[in-house]
N, C-alpha and C positions, 0 to 999 in steps of 0.2 A: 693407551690413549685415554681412557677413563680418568688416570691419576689428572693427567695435564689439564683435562678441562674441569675436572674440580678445585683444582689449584686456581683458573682463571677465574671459578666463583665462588676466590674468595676464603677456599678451605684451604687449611693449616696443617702442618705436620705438628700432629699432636702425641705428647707421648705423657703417658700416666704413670707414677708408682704407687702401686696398690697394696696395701700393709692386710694380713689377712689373718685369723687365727687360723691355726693349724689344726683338720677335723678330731686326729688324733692325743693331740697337746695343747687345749685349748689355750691354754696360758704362754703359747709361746707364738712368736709371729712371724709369719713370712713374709718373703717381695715379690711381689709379681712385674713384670716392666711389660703395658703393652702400647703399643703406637702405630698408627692410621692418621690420613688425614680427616678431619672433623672439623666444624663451623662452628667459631666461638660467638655469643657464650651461653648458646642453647646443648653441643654439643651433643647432636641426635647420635650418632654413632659409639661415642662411651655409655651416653644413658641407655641405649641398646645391649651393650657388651653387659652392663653392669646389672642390669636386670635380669639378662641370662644367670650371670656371675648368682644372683642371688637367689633365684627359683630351680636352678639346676645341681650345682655344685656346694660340698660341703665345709667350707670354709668361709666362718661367717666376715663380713669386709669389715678391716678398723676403721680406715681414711684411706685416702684419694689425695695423692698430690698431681696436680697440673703443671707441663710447660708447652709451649708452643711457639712455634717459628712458621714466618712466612717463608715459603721455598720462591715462589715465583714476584720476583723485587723488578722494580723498574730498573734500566740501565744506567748507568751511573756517567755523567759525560766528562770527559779529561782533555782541558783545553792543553794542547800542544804549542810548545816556546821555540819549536822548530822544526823546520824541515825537511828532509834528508833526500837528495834524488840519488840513487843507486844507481849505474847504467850495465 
């Protein structure tokens, strides 16, 4: 129930790829994929993730790419050309 009514205010399914050096191969880079939904474009819940990401764990961040989708869209209305009674 949590998701739907963050989606009502407004948050986004957001998903990140995160390019990160490798602790043991500094020279070489990985992807990390994470996705939550989040409120653009303060994004309190990546700059959460990302500040753990950078006080805890050994693999310094290159870049951050962004996308994001609204999950919860208005209805869409479809005027009908006819209409059909079944009996």
């Amino acid at each position: 129930m949590r998701d739907i009514e963050l989606m009502m205010d407004d948050y986004r399914l957001t998903t990140a790829e995160i390019l990160y050096h490798m602790p043991d191969h500094p020279t070489l880079l990985q992807t990390y994929v994470w996705q939550d939904l989040d409120l653009a474009p303060r994004y309190p819940i990546l700059s959460r993730f990302l500040t753990f990401w950078q006080c805890n764990l050994d693999g310094a961040l290159h870049s951050v790419r962004l996308g994001q989708k609204e999950v919860l869209i208005p209805a869409q209305l479809i005027h009908a050309d006819a209409e059909l009674t079944i009996h």
